[in-house]
ChimeraX commands (.cxc) that place a marker at each C-alpha (Angstrom):
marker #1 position 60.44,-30.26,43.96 radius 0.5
marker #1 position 63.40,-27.89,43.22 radius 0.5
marker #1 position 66.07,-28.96,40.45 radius 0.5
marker #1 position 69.08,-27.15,41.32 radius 0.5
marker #1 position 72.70,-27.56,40.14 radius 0.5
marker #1 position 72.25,-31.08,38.92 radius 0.5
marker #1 position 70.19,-32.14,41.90 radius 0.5
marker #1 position 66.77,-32.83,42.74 radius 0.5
marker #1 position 65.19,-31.92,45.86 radius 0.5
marker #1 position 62.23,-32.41,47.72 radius 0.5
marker #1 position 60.78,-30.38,50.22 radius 0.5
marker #1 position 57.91,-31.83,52.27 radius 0.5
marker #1 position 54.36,-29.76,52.13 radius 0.5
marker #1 position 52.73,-29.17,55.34 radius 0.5
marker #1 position 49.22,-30.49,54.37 radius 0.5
marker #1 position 49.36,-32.43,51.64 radius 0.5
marker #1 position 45.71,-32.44,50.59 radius 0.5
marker #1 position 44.57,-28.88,51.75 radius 0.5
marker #1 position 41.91,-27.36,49.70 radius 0.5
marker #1 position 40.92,-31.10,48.74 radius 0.5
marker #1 position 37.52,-31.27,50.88 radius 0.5
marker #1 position 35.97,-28.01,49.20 radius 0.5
marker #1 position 36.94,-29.22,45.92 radius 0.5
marker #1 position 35.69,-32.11,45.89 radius 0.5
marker #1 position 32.19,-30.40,47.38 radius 0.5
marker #1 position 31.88,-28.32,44.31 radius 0.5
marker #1 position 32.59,-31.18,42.25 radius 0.5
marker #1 position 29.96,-32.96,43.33 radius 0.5
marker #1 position 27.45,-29.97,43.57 radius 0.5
marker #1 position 28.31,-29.31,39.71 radius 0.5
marker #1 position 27.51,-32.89,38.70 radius 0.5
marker #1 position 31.33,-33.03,37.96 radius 0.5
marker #1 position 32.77,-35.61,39.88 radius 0.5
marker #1 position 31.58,-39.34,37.81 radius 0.5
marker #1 position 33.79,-41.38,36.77 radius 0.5
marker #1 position 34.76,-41.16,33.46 radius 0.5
marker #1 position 34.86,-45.04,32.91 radius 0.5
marker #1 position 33.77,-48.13,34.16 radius 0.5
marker #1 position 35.54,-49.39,37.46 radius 0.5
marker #1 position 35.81,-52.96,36.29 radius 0.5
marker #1 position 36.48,-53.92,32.65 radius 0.5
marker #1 position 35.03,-57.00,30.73 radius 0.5
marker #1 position 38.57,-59.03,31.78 radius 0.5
marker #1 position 38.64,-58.08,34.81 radius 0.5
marker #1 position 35.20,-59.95,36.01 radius 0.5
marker #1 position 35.87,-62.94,37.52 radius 0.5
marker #1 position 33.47,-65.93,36.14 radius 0.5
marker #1 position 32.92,-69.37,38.24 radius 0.5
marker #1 position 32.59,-72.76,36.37 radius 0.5
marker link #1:1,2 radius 0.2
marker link #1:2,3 radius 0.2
marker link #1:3,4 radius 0.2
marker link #1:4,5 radius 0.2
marker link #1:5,6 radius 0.2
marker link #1:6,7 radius 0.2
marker link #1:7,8 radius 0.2
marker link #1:8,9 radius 0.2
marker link #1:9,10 radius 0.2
marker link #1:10,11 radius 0.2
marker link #1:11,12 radius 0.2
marker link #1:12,13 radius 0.2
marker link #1:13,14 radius 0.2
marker link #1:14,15 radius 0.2
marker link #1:15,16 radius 0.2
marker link #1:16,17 radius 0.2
marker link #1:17,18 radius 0.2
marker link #1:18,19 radius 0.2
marker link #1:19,20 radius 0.2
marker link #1:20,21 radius 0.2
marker link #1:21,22 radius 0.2
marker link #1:22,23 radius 0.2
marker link #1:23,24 radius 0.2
marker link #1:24,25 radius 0.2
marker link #1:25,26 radius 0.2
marker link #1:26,27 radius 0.2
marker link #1:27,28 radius 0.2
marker link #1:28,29 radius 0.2
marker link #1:29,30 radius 0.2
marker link #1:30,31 radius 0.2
marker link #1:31,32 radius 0.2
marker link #1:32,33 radius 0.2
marker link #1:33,34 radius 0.2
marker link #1:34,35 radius 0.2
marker link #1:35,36 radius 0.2
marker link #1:36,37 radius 0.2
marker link #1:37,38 radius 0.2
marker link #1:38,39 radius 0.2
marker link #1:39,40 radius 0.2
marker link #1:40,41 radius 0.2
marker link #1:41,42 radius 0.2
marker link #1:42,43 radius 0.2
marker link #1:43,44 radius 0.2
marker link #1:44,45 radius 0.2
marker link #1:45,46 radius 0.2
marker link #1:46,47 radius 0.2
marker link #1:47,48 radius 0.2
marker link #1:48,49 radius 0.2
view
């Protein structure tokens, strides 16, 4: 993203996610890759009656 002379403009990356795999590796060999809260909250569980 470039902001030039009142404009914005994007330039398309060649690979998006490129370095993503290995990071996420070494997350996950560091114990560093939980989540850092609950993925469903109290209102969000659905109850039957």
């Amino acid at each position: 993203m470039i902001f030039e002379d009142d404009q914005i403009i994007l330039i398309p990356i060649d690979e998006p996610r490129k370095g993503w795999e290995k990071a996420f590796k070494k997350m996950n060999a560091q114990g560093d890759d939980k989540l850092l809260m609950d993925s469903v909250f109290k209102d969000e569980l659905f109850k039957t009656i």
